[in-house]
Structure formats: C-alpha cells, structure tokens
Residue, then its C-alpha position, 0 to 999 in steps of 0.5 A: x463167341x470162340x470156336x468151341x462155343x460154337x460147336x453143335x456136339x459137345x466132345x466126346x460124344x457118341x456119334x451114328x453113323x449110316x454108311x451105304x454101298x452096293x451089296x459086296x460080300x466084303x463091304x461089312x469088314x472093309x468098312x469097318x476096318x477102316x473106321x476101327x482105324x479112326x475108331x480103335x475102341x470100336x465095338x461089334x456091338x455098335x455096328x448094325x448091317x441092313x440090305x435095301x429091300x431090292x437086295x441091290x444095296x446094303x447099309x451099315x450103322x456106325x455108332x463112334x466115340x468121336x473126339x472132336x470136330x476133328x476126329x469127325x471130319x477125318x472119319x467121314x473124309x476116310x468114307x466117303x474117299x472109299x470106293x465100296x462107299x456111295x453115301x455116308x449119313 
C-alpha cells in the first residue's frame, strides 16, 4: 500500500477550520491574514467569527481548499505557532 492510498482526504478538498483565542479586537483579521497567507483564494464568505457565551473567548471557522497533506500540515503548524491562538480544530 503507497502513501497516497493511505491518505484520509483525497486533495483538493475543502477543509473547516475552527480556530479559538481570547477575545482581541484584532484576532479576526490577524488570523486571517495569516491563513490567506497558505490560502490565497480564500473567500470572506468561508469565514464565520463566534464569541464563547462568557464573551472571554472567540472562535473562528475556516473553510480552506487545502491542496495536500502538505499544504494542511503548513496551515495548522502556522496556527498553532501563533500566539492569539489557543486551539486549532
């Protein structure tokens, strides 16, 4: 059995996303910039922003065309590197 026969996803796929971090007023459009970075064809309307019902917390979802395994790995390693991120789902 290769590598790719292997692999859960089957590339390009659509890819979600949840990213969290303490509320920030920038933490919307830092986070996205930095996955328009990886994701360059990403569109606003892939991006949803929730507050945890405390108001403490805020969480983004990110739909991405992820390319490969790769390309996945590079996006969440970017993320969770970043320090207005606490979790990445």
């Amino acid at each position: 059995m290769t590598a790719a026969s292997q692999e859960l996803f089957e590339f390009p796929c659509r890819f979600p996303l949840k990213i969290m971090g303490e509320q920030h007023v920038d933490f919307a459009s830092t986070i996205v910039d930095l996955v328009r970075g990886h994701a360059p064809d990403l569109d606003e309307r892939d991006v949803s922003l929730r507050a945890s019902s405390s108001g403490r917390y805020q969480s983004l979802t990110i739909t991405v065309t992820a390319t490969s395994r790769q390309h996945l790995d590079t996006l969440y390693l970017a993320l969770t590197s970043h320090s207005m991120v606490k979790v990445v789902l």
